[in-house]
mmCIF file as Biopython writes it, N, C-alpha, C and O atoms, coordinates in Angstrom:
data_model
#
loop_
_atom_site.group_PDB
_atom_site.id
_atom_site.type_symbol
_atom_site.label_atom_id
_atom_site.label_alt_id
_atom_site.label_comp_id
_atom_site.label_asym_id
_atom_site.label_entity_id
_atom_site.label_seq_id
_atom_site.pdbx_PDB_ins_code
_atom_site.Cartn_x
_atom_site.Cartn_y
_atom_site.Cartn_z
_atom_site.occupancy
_atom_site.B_iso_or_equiv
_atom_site.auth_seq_id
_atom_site.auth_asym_id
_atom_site.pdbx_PDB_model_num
ATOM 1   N N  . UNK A ? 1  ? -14.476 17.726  -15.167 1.0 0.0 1  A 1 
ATOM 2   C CA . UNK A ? 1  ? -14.861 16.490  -14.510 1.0 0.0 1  A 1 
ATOM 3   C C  . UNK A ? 1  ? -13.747 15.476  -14.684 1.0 0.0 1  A 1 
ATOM 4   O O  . UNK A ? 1  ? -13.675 14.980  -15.808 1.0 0.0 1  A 1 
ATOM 5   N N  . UNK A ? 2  ? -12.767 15.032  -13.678 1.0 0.0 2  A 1 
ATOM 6   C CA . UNK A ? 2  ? -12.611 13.611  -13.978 1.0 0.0 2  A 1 
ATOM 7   C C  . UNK A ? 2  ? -12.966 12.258  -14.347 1.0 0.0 2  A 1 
ATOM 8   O O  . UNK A ? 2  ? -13.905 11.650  -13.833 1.0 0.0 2  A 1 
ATOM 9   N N  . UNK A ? 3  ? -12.311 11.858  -15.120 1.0 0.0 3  A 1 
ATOM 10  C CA . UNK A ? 3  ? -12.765 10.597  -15.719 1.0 0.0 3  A 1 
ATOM 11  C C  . UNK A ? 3  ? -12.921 9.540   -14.131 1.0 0.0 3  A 1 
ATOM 12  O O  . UNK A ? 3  ? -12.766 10.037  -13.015 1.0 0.0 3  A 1 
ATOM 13  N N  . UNK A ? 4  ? -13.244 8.068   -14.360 1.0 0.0 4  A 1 
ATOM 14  C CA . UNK A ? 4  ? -13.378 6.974   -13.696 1.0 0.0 4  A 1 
ATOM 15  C C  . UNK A ? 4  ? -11.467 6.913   -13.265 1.0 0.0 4  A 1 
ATOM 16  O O  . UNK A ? 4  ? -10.497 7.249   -13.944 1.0 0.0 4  A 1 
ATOM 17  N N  . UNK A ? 5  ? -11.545 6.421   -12.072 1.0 0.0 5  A 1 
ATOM 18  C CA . UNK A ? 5  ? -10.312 5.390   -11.747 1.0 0.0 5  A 1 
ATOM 19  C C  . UNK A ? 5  ? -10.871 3.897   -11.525 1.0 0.0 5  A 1 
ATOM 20  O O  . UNK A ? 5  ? -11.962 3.490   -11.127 1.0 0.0 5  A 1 
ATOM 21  N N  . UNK A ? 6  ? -9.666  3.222   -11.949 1.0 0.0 6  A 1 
ATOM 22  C CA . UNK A ? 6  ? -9.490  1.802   -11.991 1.0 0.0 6  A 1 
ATOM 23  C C  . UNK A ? 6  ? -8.320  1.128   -10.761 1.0 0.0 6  A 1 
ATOM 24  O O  . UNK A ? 6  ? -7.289  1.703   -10.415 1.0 0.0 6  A 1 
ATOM 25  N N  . UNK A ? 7  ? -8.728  -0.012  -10.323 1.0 0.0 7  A 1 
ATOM 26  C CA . UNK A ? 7  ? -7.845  -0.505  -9.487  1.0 0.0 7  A 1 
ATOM 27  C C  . UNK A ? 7  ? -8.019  -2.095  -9.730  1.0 0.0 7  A 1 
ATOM 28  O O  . UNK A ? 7  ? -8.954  -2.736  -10.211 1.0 0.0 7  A 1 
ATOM 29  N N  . UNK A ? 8  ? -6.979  -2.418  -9.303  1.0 0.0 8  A 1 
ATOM 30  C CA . UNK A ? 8  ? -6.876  -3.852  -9.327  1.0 0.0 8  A 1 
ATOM 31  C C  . UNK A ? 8  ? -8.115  -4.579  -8.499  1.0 0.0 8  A 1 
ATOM 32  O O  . UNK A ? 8  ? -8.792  -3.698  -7.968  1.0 0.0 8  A 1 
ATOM 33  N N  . UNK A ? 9  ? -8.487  -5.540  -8.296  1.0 0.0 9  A 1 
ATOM 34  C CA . UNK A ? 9  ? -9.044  -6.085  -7.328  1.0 0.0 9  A 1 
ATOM 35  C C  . UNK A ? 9  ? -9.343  -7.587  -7.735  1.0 0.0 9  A 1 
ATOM 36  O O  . UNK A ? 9  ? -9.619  -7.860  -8.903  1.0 0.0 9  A 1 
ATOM 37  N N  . UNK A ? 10 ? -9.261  -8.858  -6.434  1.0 0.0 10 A 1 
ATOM 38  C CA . UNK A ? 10 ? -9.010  -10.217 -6.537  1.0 0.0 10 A 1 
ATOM 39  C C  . UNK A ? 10 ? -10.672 -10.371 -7.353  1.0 0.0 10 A 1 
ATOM 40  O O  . UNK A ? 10 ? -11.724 -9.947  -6.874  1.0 0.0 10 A 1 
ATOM 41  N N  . UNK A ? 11 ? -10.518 -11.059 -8.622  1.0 0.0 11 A 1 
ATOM 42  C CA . UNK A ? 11 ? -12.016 -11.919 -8.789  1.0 0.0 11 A 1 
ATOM 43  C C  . UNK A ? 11 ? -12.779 -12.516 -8.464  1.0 0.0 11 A 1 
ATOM 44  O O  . UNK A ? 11 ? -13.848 -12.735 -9.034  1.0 0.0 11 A 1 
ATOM 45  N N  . UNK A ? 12 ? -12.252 -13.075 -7.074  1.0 0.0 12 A 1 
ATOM 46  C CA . UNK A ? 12 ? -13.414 -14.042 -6.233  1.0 0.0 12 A 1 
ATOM 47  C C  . UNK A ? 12 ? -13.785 -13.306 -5.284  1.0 0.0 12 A 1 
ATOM 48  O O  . UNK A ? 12 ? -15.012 -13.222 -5.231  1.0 0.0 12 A 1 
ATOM 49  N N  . UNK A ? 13 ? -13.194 -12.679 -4.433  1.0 0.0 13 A 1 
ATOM 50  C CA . UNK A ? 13 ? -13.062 -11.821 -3.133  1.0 0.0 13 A 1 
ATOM 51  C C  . UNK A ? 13 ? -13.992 -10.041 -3.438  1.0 0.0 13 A 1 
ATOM 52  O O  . UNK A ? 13 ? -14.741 -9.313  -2.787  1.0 0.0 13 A 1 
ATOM 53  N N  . UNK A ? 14 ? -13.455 -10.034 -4.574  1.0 0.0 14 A 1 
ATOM 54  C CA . UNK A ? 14 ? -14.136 -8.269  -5.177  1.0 0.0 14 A 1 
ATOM 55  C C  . UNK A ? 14 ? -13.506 -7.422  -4.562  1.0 0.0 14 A 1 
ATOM 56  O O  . UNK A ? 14 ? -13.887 -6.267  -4.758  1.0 0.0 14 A 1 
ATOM 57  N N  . UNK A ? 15 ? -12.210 -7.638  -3.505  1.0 0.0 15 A 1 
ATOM 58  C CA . UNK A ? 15 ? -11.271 -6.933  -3.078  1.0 0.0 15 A 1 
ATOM 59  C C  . UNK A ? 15 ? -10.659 -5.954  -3.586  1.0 0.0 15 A 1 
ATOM 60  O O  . UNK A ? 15 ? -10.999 -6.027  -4.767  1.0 0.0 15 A 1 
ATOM 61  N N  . UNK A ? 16 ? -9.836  -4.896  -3.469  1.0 0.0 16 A 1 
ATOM 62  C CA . UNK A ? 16 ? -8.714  -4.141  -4.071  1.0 0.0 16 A 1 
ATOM 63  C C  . UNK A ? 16 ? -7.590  -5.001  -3.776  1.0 0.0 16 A 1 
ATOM 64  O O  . UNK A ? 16 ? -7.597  -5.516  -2.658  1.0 0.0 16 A 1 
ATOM 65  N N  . UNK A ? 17 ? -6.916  -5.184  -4.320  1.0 0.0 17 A 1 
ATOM 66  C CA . UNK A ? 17 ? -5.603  -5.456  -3.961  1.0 0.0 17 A 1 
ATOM 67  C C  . UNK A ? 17 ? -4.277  -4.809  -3.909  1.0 0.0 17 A 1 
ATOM 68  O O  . UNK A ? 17 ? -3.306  -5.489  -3.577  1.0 0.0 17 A 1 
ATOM 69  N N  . UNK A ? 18 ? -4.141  -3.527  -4.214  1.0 0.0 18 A 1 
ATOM 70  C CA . UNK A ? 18 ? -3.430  -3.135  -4.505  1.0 0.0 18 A 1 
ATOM 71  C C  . UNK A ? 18 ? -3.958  -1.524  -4.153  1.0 0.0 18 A 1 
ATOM 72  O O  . UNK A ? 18 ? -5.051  -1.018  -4.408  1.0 0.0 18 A 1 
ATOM 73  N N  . UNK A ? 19 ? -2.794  -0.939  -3.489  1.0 0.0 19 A 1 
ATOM 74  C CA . UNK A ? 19 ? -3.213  0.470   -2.958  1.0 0.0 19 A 1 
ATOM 75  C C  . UNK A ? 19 ? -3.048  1.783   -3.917  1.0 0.0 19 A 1 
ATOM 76  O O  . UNK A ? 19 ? -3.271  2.976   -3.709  1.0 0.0 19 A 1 
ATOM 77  N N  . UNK A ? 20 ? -2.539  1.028   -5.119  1.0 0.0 20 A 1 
ATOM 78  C CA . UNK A ? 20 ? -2.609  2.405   -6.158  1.0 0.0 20 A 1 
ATOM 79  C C  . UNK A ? 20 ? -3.804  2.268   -7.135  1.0 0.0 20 A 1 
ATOM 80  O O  . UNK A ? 20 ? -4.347  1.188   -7.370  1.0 0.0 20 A 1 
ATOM 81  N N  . UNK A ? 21 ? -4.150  3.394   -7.656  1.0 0.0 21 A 1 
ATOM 82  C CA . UNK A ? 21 ? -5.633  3.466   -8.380  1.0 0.0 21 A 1 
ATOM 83  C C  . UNK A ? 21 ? -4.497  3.926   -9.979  1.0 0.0 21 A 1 
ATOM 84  O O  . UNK A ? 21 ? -3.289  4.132   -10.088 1.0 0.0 21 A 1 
ATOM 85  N N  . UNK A ? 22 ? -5.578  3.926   -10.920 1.0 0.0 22 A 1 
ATOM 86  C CA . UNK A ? 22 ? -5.137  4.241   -12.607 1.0 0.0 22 A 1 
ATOM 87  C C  . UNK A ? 22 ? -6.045  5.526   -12.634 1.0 0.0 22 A 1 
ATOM 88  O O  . UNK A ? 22 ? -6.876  5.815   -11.774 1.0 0.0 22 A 1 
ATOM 89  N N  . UNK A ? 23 ? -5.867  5.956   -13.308 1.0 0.0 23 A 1 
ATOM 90  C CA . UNK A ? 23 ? -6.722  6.990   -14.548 1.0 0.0 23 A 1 
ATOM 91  C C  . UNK A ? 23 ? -6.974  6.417   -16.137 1.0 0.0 23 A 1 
ATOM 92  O O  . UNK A ? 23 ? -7.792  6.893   -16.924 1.0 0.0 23 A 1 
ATOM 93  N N  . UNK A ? 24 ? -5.879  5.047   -16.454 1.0 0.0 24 A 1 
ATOM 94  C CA . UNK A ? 24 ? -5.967  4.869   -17.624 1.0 0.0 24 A 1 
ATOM 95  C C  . UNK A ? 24 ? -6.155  3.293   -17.501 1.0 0.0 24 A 1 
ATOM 96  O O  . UNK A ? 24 ? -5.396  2.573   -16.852 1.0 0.0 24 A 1 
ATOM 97  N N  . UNK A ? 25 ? -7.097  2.922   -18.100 1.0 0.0 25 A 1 
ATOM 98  C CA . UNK A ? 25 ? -7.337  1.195   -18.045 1.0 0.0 25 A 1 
ATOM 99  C C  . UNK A ? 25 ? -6.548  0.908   -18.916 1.0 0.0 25 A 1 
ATOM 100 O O  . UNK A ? 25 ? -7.035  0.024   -19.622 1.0 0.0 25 A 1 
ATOM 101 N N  . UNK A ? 26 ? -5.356  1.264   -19.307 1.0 0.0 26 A 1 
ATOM 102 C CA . UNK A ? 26 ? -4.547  0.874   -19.857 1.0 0.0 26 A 1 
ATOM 103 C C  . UNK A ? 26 ? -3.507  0.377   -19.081 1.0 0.0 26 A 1 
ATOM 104 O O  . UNK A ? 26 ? -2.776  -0.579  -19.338 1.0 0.0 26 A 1 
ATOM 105 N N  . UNK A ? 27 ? -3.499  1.222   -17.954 1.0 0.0 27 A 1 
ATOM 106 C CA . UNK A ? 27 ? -2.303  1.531   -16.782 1.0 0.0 27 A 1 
ATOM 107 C C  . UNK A ? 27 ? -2.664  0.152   -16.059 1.0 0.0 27 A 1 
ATOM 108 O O  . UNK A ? 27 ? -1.944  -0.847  -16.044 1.0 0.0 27 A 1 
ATOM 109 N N  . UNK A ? 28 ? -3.552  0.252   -15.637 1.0 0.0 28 A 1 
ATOM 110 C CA . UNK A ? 28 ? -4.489  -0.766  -15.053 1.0 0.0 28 A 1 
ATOM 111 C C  . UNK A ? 28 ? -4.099  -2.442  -15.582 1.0 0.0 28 A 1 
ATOM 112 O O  . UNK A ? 28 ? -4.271  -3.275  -14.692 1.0 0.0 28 A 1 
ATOM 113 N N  . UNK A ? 29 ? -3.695  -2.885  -16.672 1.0 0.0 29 A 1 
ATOM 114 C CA . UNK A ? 29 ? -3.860  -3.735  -17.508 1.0 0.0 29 A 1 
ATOM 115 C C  . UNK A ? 29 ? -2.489  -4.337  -17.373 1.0 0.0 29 A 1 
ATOM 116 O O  . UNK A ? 29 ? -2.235  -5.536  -17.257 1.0 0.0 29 A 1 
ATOM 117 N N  . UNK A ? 30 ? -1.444  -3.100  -17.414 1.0 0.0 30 A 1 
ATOM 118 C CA . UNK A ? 30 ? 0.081   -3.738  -18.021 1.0 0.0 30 A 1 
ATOM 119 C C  . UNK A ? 30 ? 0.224   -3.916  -16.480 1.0 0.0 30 A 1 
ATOM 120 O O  . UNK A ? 30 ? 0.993   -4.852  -16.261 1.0 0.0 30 A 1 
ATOM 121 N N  . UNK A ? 31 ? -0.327  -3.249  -15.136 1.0 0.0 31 A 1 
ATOM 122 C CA . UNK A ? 31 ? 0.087   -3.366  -13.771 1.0 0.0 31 A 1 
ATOM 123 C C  . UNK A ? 31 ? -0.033  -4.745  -13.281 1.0 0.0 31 A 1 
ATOM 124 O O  . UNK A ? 31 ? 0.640   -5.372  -12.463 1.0 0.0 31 A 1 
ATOM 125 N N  . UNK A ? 32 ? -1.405  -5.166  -14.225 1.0 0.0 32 A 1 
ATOM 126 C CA . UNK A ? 32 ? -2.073  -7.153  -13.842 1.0 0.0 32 A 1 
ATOM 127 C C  . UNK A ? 32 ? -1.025  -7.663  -14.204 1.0 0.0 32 A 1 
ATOM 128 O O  . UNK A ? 32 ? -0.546  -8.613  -13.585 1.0 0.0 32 A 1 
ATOM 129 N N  . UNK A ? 33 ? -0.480  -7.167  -15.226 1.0 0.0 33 A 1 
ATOM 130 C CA . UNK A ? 33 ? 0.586   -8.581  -15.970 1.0 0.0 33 A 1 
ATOM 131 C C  . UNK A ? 33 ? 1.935   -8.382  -15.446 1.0 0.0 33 A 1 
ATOM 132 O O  . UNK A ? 33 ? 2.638   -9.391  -15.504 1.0 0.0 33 A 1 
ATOM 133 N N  . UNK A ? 34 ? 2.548   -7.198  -14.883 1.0 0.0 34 A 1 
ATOM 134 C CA . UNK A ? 34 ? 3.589   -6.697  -14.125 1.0 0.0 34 A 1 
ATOM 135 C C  . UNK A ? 34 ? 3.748   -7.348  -12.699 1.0 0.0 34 A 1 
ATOM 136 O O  . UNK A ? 34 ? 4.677   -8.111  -12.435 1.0 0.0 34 A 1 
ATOM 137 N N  . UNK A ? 35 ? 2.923   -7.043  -11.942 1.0 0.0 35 A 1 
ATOM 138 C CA . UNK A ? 35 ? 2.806   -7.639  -10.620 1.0 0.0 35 A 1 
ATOM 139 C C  . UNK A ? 35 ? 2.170   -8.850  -10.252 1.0 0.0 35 A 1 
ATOM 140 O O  . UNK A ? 35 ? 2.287   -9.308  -9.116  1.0 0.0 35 A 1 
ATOM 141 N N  . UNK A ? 36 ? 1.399   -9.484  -11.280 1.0 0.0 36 A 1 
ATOM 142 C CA . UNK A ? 36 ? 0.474   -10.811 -11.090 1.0 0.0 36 A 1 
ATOM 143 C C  . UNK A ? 36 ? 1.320   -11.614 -12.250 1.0 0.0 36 A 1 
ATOM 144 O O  . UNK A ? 36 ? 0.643   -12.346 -12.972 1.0 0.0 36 A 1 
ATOM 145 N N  . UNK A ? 37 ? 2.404   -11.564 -12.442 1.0 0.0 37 A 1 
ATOM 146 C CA . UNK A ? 37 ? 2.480   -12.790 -13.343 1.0 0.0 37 A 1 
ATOM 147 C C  . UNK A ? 37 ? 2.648   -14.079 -13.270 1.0 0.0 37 A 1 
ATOM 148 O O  . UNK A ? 37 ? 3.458   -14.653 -12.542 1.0 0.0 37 A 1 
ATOM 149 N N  . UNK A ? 38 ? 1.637   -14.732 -14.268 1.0 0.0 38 A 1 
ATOM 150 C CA . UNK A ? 38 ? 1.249   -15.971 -13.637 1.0 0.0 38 A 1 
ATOM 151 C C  . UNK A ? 38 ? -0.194  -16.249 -13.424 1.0 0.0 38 A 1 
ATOM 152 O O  . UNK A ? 38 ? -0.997  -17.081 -13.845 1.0 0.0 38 A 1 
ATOM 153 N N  . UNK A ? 39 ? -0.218  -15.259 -12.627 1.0 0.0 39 A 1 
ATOM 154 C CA . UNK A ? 39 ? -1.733  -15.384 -11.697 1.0 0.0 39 A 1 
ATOM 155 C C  . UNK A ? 39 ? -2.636  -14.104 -12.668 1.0 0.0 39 A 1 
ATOM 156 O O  . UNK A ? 39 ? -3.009  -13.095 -12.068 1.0 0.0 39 A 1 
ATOM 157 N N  . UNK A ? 40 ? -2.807  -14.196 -13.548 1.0 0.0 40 A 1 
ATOM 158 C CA . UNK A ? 40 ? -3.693  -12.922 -14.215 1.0 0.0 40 A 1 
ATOM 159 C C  . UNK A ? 40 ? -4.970  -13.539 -14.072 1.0 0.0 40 A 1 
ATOM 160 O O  . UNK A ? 40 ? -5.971  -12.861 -13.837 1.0 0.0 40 A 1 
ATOM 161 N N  . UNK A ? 41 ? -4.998  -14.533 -14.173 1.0 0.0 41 A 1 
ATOM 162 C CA . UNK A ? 41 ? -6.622  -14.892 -14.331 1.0 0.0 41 A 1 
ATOM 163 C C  . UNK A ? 41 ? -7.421  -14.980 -13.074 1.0 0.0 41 A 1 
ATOM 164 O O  . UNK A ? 41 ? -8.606  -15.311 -13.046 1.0 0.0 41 A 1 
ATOM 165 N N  . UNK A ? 42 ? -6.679  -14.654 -12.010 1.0 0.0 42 A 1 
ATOM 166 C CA . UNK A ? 42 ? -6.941  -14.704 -10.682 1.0 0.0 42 A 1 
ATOM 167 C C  . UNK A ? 42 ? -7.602  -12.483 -10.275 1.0 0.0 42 A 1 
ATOM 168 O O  . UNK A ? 42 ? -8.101  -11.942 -9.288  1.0 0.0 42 A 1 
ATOM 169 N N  . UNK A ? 43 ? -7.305  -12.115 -11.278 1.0 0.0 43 A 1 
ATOM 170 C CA . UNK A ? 43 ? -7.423  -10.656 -10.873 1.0 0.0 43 A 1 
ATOM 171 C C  . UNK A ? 43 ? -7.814  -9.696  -12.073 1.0 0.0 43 A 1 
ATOM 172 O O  . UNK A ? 43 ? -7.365  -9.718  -13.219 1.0 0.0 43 A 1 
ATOM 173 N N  . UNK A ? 44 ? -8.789  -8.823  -11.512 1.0 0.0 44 A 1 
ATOM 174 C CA . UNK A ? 44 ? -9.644  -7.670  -12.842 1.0 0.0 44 A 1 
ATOM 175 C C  . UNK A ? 44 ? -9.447  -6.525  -12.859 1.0 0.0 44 A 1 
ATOM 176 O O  . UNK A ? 44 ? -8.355  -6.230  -12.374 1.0 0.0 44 A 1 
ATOM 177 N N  . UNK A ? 45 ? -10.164 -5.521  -13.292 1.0 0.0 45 A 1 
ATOM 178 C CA . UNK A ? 45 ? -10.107 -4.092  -13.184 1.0 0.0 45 A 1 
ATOM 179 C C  . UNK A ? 45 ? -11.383 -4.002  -12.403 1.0 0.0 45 A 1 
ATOM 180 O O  . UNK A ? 45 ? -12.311 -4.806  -12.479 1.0 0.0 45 A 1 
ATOM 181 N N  . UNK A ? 46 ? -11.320 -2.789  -11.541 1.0 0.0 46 A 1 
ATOM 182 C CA . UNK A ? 46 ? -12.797 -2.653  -11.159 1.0 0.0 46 A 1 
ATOM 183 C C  . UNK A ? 46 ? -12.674 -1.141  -11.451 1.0 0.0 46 A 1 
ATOM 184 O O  . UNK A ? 46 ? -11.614 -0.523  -11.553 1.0 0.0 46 A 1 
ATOM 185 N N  . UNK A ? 47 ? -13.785 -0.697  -11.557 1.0 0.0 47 A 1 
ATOM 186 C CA . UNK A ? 47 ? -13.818 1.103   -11.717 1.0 0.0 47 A 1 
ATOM 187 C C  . UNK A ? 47 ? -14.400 2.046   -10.055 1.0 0.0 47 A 1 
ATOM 188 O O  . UNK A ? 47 ? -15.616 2.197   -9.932  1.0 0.0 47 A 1 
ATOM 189 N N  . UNK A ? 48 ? -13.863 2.362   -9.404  1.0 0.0 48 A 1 
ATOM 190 C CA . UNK A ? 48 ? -13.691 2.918   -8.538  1.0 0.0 48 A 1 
ATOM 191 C C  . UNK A ? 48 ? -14.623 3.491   -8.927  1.0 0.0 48 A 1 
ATOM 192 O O  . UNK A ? 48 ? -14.765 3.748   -10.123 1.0 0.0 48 A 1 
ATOM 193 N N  . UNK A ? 49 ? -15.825 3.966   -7.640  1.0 0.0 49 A 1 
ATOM 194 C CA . UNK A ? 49 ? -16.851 4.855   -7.492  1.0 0.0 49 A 1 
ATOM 195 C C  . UNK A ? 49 ? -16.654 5.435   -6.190  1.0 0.0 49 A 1 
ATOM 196 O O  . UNK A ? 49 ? -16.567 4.834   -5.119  1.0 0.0 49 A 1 
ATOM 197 N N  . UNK A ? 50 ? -16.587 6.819   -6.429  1.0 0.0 50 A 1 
ATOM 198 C CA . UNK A ? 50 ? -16.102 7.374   -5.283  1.0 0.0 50 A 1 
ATOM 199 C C  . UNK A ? 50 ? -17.056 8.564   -5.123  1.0 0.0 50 A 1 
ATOM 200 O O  . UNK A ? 50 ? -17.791 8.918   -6.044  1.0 0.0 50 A 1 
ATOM 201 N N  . UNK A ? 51 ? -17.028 9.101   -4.070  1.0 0.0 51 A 1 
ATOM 202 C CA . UNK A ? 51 ? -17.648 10.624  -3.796  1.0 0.0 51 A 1 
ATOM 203 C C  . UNK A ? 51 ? -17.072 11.351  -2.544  1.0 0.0 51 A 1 
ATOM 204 O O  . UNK A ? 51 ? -16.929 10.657  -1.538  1.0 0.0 51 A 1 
ATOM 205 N N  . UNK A ? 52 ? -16.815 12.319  -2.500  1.0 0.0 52 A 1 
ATOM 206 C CA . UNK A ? 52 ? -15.907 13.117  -1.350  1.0 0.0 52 A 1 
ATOM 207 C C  . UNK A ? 52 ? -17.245 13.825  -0.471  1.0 0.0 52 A 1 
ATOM 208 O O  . UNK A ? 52 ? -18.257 14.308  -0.980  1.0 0.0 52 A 1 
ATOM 209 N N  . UNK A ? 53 ? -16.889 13.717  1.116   1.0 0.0 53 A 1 
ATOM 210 C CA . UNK A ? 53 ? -17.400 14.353  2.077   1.0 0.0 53 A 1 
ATOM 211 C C  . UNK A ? 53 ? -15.964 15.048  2.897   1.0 0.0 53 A 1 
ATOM 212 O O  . UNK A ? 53 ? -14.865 14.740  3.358   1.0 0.0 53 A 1 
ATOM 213 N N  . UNK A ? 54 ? -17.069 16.416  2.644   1.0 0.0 54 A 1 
ATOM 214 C CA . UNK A ? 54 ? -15.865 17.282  4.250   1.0 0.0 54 A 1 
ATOM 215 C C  . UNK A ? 54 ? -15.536 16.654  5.400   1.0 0.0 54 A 1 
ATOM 216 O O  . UNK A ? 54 ? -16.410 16.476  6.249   1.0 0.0 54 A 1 
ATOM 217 N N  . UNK A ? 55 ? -14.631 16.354  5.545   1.0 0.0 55 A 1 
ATOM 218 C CA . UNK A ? 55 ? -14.330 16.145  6.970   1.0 0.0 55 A 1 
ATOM 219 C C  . UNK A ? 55 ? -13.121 16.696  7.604   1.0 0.0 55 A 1 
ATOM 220 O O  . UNK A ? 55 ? -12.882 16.275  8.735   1.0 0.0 55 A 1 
ATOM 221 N N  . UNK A ? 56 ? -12.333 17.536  7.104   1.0 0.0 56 A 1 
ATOM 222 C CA . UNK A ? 56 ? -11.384 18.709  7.433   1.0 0.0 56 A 1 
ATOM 223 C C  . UNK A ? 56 ? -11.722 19.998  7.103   1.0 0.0 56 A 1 
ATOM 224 O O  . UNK A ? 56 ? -12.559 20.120  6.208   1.0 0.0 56 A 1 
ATOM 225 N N  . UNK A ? 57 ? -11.206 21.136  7.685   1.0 0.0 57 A 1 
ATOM 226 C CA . UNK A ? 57 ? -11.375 22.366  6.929   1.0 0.0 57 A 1 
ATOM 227 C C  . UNK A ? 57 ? -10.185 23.237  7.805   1.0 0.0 57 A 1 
ATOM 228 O O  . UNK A ? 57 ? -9.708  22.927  8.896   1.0 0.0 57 A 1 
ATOM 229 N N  . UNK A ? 58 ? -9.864  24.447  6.946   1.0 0.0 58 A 1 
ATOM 230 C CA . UNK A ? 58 ? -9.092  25.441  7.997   1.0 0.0 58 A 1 
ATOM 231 C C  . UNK A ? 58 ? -10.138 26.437  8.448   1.0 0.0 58 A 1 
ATOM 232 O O  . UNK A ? 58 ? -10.942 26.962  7.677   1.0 0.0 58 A 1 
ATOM 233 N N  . UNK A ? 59 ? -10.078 26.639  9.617   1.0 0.0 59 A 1 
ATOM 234 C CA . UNK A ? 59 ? -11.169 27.263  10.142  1.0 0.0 59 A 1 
ATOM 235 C C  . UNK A ? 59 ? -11.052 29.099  10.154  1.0 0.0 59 A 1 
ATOM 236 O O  . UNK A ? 59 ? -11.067 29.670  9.063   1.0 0.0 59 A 1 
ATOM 237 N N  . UNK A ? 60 ? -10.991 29.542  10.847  1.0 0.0 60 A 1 
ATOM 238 C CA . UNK A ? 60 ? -11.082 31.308  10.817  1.0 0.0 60 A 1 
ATOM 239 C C  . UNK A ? 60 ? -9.804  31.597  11.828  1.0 0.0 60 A 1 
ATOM 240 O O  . UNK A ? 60 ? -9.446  32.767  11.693  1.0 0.0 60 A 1 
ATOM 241 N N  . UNK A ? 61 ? -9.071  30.932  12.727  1.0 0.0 61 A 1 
ATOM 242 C CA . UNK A ? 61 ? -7.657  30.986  13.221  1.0 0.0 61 A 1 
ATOM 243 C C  . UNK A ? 61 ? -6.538  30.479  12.282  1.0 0.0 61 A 1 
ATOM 244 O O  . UNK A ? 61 ? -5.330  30.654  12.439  1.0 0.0 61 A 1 
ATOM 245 N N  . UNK A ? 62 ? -7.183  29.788  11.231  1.0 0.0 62 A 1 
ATOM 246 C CA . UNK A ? 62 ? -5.782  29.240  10.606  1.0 0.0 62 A 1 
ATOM 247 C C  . UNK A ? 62 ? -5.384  27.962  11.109  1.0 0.0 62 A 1 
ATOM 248 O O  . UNK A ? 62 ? -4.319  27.388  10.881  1.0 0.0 62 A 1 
ATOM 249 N N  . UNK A ? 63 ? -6.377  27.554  11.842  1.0 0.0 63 A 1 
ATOM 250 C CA . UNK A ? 63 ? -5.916  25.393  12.342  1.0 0.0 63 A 1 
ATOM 251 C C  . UNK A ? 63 ? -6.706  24.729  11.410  1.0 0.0 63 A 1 
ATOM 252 O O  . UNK A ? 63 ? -7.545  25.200  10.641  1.0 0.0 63 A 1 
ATOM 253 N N  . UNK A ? 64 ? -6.291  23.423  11.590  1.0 0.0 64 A 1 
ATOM 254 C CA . UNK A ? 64 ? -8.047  22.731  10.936  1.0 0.0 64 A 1 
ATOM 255 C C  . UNK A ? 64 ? -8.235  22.182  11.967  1.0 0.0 64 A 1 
ATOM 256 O O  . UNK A ? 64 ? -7.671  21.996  13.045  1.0 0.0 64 A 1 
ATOM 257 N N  . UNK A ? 65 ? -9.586  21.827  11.210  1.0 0.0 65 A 1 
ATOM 258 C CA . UNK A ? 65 ? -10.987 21.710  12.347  1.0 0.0 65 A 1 
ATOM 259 C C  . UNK A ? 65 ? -11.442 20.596  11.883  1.0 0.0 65 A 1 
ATOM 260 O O  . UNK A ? 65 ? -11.337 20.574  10.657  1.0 0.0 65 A 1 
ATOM 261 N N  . UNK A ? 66 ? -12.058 19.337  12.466  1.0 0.0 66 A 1 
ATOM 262 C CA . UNK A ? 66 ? -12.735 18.077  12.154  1.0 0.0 66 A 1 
ATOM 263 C C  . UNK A ? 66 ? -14.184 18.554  11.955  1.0 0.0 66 A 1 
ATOM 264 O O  . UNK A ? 66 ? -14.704 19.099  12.928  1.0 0.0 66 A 1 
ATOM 265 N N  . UNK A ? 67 ? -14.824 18.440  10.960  1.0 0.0 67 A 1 
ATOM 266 C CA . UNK A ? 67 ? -16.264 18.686  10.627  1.0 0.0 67 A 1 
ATOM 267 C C  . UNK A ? 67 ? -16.696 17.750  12.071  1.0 0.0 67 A 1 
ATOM 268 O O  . UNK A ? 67 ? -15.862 17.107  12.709  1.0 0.0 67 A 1 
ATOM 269 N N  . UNK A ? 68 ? -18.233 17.830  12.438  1.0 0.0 68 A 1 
ATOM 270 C CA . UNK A ? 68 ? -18.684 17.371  13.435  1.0 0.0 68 A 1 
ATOM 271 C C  . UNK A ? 68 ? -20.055 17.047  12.997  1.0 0.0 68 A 1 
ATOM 272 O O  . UNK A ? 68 ? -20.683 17.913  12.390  1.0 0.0 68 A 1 
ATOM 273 N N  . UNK A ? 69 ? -20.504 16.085  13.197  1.0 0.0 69 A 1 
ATOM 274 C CA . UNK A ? 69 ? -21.659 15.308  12.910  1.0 0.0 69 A 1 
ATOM 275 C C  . UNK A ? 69 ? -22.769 16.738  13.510  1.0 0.0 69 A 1 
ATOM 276 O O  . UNK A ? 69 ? -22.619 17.348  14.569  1.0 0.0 69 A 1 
ATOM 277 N N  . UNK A ? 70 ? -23.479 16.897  12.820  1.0 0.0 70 A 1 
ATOM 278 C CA . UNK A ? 70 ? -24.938 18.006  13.360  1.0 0.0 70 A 1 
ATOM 279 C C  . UNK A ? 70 ? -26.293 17.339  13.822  1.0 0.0 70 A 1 
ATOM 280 O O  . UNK A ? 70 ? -27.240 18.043  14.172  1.0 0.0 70 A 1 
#
């Protein structure tokens, strides 16, 4: 099982801000003070909740195929 990811995101807004995710809220932490400096108190960690749906596959020719609503 993978652990949680973390991403930046604005404190007022509840936004992401930033298009890379962590594995380590550590990573997460030194990135606020790296790229926000200054402005830390303006921005948090949030923990990414995610869940995966099919929506590609390789089919029985060897292309992929867009899953299709049933």
């Amino acid at each position: 099982m993978v652990g949680p990811l973390y991403a930046i995101i604005n404190r007022e807004t509840g936004e992401i801000v930033r298009d890379k995710t962590y594995t380590d809220v550590r990573h997460a932490k030194s990135a606020i003070r790296y790229h926000f400096r200054g402005q830390t108190h303006l921005y948090g960690i949030g923990i990414v909740e995610r869940s995966a749906k099919l929506a590609w596959y390789v089919d029985d020719n060897d292309n992929w195929a867009e899953v299709t609503a049933e």
